[in-house]
N, CA, C and O atoms as a MOPAC input file, in Angstrom:
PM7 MOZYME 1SCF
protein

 N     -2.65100 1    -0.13100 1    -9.41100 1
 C     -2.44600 1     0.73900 1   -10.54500 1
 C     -2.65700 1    -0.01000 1   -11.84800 1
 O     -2.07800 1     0.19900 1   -12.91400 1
 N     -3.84100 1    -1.16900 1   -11.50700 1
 C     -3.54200 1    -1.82400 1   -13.34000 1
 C     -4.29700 1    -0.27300 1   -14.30900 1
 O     -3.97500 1     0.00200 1   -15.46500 1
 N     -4.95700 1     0.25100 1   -13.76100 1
 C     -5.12900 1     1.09200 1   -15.21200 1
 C     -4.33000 1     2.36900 1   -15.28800 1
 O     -4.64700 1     3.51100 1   -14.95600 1
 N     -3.27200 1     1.91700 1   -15.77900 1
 C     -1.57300 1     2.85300 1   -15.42000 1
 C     -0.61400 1     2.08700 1   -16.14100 1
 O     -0.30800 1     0.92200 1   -15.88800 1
 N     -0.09100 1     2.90100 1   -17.18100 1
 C      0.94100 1     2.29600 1   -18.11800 1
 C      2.19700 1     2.94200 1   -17.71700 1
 O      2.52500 1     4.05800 1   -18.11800 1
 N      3.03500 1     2.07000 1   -16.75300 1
 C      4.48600 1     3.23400 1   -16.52000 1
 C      5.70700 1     2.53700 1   -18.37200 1
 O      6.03200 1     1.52900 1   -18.99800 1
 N      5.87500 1     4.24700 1   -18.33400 1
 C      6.52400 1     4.02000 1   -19.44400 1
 C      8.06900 1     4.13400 1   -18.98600 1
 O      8.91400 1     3.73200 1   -19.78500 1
 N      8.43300 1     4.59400 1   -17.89600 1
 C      9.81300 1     4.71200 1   -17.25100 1
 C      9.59900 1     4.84600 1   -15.61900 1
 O      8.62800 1     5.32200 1   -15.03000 1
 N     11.05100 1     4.16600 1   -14.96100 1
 C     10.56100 1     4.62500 1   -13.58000 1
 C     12.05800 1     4.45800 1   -12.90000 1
 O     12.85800 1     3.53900 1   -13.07300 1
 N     12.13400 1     5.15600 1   -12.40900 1
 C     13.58700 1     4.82300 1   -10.75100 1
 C     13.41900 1     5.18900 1    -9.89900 1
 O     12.71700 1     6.19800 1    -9.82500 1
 N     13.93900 1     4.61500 1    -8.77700 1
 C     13.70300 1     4.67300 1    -7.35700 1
 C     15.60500 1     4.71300 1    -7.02600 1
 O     16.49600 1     3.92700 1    -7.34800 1
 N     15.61900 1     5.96200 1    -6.28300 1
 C     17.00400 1     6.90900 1    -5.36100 1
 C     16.40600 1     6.39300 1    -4.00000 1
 O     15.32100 1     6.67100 1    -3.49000 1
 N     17.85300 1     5.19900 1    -3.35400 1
 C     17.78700 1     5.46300 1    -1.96900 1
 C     16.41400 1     4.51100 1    -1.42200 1
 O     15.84000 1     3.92500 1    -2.33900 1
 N     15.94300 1     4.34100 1    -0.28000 1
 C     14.79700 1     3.25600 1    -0.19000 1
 C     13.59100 1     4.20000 1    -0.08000 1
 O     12.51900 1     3.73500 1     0.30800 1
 N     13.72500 1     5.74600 1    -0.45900 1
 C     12.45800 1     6.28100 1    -0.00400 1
 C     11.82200 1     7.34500 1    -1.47600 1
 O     10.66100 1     7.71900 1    -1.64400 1
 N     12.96000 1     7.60600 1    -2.32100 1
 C     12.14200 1     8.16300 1    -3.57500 1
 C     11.95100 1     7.72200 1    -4.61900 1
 O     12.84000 1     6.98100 1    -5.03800 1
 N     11.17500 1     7.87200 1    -5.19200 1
 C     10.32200 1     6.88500 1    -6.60800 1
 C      9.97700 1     8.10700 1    -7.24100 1
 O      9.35100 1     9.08900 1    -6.84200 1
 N     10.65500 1     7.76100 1    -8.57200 1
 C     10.17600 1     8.73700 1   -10.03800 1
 C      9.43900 1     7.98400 1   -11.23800 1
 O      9.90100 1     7.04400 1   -11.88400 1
 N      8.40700 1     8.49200 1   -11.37300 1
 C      7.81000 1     7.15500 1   -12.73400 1
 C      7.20400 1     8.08700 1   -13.68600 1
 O      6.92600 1     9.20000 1   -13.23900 1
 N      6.90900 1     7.80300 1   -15.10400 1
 C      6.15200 1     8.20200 1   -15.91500 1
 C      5.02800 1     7.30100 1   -16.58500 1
 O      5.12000 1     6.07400 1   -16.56000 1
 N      4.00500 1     7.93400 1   -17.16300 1
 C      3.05900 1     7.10300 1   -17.79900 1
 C      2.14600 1     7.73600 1   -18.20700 1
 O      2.35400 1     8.93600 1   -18.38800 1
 N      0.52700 1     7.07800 1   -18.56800 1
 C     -0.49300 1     7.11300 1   -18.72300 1
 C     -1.48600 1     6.30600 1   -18.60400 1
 O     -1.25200 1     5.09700 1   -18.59000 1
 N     -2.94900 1     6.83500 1   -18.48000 1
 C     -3.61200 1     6.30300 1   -18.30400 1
 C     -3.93000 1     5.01100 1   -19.34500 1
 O     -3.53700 1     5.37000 1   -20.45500 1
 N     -4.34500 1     3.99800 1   -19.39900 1
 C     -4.68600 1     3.28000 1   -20.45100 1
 C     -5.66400 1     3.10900 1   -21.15600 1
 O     -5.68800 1     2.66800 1   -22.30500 1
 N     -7.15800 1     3.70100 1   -20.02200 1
 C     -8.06500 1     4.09800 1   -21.12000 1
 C     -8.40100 1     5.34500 1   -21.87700 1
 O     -9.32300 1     5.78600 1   -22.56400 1
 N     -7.06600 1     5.75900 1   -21.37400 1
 C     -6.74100 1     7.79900 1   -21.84400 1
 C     -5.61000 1     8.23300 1   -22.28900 1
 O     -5.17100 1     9.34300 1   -21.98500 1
 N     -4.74100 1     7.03500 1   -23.40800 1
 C     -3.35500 1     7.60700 1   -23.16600 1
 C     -3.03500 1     9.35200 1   -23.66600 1
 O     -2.01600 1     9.66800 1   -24.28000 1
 N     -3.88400 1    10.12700 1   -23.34900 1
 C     -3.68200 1    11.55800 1   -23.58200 1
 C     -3.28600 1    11.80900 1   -21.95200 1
 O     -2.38100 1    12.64200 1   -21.89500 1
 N     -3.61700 1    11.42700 1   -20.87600 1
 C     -3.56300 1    11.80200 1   -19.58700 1
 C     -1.96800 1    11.17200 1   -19.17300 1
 O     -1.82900 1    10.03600 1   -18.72100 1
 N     -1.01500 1    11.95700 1   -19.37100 1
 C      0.12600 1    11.69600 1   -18.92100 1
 C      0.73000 1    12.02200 1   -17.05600 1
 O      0.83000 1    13.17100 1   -16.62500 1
 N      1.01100 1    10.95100 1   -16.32300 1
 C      1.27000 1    11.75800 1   -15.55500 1
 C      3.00100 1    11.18500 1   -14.87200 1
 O      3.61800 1    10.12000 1   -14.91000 1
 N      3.16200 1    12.01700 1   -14.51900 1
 C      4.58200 1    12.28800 1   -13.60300 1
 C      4.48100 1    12.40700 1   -12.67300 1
 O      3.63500 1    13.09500 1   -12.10100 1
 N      5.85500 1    11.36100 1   -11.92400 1
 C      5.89000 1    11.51200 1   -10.12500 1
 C      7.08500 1    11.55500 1   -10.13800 1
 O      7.80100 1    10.66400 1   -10.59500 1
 N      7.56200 1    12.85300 1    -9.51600 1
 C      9.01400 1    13.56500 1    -9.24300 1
 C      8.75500 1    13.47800 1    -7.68600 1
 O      7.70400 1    13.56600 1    -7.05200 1
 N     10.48300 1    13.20900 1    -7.14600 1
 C      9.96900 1    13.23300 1    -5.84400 1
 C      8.96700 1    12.82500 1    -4.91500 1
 O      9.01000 1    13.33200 1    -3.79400 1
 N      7.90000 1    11.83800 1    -5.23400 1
 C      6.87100 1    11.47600 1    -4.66300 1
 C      6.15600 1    12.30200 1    -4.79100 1
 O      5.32100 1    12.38200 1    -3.89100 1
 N      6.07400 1    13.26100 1    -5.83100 1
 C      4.89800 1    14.12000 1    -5.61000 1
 C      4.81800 1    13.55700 1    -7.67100 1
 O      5.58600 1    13.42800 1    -8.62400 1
 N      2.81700 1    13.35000 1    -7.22100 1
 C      2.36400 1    12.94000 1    -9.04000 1
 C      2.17600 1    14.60700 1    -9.29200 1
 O      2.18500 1    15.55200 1    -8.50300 1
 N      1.99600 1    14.52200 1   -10.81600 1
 C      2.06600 1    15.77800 1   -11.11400 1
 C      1.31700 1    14.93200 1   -12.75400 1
 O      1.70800 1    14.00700 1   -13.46500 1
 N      0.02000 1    15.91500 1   -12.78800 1
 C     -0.76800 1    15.39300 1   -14.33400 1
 C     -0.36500 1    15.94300 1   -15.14400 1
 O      0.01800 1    17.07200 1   -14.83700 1
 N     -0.19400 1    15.52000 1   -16.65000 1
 C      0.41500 1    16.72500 1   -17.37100 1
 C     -0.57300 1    16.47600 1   -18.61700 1
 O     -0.36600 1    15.55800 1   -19.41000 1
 N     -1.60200 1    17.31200 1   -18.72600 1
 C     -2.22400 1    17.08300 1   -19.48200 1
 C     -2.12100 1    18.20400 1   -20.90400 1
 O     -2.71100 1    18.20000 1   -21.98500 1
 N     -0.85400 1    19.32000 1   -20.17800 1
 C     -0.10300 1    19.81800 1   -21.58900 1
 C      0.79700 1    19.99900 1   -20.67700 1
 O      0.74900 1    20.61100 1   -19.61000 1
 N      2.10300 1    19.07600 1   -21.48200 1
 C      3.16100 1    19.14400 1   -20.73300 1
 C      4.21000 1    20.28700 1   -20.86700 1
 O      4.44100 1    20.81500 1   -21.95500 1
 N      4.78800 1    20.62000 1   -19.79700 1
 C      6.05600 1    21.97300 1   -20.01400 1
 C      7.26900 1    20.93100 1   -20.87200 1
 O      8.14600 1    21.44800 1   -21.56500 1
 N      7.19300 1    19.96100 1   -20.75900 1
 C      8.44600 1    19.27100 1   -21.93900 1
 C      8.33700 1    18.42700 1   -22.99500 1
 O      7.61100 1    17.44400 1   -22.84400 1
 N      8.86700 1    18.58000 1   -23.98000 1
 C      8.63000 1    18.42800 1   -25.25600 1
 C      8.97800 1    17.42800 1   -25.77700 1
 O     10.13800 1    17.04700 1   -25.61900 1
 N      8.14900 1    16.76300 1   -26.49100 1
 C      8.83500 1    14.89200 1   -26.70200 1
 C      8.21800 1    14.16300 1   -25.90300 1
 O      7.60000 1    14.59700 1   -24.93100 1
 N      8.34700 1    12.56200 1   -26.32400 1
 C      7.78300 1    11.53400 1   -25.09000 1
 C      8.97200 1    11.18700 1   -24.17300 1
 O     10.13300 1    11.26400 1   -24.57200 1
 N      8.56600 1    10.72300 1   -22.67300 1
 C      9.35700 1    10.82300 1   -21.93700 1
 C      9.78500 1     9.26400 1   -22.06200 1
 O      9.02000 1     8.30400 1   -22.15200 1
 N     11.69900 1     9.25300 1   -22.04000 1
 C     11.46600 1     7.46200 1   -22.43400 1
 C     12.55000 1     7.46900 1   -21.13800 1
 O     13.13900 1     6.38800 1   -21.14800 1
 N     12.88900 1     8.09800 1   -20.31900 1
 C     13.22000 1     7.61900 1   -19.22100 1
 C     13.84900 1     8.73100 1   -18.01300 1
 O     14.37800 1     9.80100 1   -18.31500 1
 N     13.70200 1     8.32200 1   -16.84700 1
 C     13.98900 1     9.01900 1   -15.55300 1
 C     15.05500 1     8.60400 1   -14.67700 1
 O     14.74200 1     7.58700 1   -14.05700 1
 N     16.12000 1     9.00700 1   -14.43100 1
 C     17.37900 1     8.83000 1   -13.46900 1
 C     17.57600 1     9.62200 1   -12.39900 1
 O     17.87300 1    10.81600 1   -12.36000 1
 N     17.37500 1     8.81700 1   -11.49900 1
 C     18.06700 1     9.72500 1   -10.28400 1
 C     19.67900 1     9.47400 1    -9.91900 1
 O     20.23000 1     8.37400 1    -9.95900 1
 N     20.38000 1    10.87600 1    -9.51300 1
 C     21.42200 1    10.93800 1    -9.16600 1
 C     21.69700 1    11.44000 1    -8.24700 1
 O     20.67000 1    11.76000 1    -7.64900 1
 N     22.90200 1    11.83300 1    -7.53800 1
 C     23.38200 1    13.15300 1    -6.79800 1
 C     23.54600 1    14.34500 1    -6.96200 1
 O     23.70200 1    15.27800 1    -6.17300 1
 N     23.48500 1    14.24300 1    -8.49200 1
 C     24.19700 1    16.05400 1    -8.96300 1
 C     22.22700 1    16.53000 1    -9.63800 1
 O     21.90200 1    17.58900 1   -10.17400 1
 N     21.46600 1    15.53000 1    -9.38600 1
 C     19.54400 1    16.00900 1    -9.80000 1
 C     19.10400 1    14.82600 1   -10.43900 1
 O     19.60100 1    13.71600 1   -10.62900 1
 N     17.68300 1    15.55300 1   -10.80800 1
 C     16.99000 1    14.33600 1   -11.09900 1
 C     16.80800 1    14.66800 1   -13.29400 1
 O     16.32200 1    15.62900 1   -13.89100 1
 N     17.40300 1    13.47500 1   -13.79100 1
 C     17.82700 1    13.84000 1   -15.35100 1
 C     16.19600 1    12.65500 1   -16.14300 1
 O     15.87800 1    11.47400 1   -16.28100 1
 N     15.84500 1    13.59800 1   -16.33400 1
 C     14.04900 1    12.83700 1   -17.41700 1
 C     14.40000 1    13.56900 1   -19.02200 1
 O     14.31600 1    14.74400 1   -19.37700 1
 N     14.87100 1    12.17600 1   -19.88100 1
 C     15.38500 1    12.08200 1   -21.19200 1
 C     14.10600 1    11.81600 1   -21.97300 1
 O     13.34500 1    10.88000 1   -21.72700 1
 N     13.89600 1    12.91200 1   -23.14000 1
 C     12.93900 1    12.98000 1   -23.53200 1
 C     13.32800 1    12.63400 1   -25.33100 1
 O     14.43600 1    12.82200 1   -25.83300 1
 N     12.40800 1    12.23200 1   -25.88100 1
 C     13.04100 1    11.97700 1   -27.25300 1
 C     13.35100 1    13.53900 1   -28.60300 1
 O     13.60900 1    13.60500 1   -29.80500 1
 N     13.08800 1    14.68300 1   -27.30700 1
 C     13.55400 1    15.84900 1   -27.88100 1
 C     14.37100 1    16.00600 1   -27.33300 1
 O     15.40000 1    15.76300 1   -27.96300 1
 N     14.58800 1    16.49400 1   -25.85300 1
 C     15.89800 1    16.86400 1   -24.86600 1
 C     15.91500 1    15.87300 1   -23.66200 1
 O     15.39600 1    14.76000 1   -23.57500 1
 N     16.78700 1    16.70800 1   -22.59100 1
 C     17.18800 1    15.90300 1   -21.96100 1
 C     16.98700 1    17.21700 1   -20.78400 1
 O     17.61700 1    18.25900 1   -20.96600 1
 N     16.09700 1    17.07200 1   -19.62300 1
 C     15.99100 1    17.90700 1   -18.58100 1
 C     16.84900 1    17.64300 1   -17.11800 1
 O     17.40000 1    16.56000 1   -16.92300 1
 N     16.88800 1    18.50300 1   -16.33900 1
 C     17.33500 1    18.34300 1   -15.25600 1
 C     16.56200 1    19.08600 1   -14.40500 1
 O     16.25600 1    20.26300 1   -14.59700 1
 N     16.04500 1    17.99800 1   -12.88400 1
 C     15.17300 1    18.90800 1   -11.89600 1
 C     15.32900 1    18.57400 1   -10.67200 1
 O     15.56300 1    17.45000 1   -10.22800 1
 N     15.22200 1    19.38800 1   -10.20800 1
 C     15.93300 1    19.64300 1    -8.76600 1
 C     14.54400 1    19.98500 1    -7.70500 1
 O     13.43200 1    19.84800 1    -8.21600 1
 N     14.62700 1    20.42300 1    -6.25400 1
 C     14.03700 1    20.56600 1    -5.87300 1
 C     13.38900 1    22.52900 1    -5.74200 1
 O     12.33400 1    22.87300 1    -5.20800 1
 N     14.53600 1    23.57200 1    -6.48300 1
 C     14.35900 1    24.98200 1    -6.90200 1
 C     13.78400 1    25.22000 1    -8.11900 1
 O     12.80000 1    25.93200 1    -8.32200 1
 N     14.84900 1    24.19500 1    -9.46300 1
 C     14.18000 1    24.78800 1   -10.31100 1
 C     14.40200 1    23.43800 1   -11.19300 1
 O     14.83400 1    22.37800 1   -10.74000 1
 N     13.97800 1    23.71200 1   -12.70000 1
 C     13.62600 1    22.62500 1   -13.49600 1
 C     14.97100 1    23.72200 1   -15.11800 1
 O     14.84200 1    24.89900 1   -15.45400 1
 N     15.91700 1    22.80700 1   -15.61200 1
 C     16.59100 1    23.06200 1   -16.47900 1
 C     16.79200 1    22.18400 1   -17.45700 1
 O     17.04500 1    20.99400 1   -17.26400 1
 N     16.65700 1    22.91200 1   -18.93000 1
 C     17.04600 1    22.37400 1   -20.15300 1
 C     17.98900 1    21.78000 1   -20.61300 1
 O     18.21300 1    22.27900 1   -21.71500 1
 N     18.87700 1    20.76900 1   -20.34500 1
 C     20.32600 1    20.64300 1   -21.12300 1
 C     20.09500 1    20.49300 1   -22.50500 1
 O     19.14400 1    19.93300 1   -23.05200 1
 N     20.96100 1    20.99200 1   -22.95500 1
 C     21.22000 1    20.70600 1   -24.70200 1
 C     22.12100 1    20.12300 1   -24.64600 1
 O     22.65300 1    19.70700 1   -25.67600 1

């Protein structure tokens, strides 16, 4: 992955990995890996840059320098 800038990342448990980033010769190409699944976000559903990802027990919390989300494996929620 050298042409891959992770800008945040955690790993839940020895089998899931959450990371964020971009490309480096594209930093417009943002992408996200929730759950082991990447996901491109080349217009993202969340607002702000993403400056970090936590996994827990009660979901998965990606703190953005606007909000602060919570996502699960049903649905994806806003905290204020």
């Amino acid at each position: 992955m050298t042409d891959f800038e992770i800008t945040s990342f955690d790993v839940f448990g020895s089998d899931i990995i959450h990371f964020y980033g971009s490309r480096k010769d594209n930093k417009d190409v943002k992408i996200m890996c929730l759950f082991n699944t990447g996901i491109i976000l080349t217009k993202p559903d969340i607002t702000g840059d993403i400056v970090d990802i936590k996994q827990y027990n009660m979901g998965l919390y990606v703190s953005t320098s606007a909000d602060v989300y919570k996502y699960n494996f049903n649905a994806t929620q806003v905290l204020k």
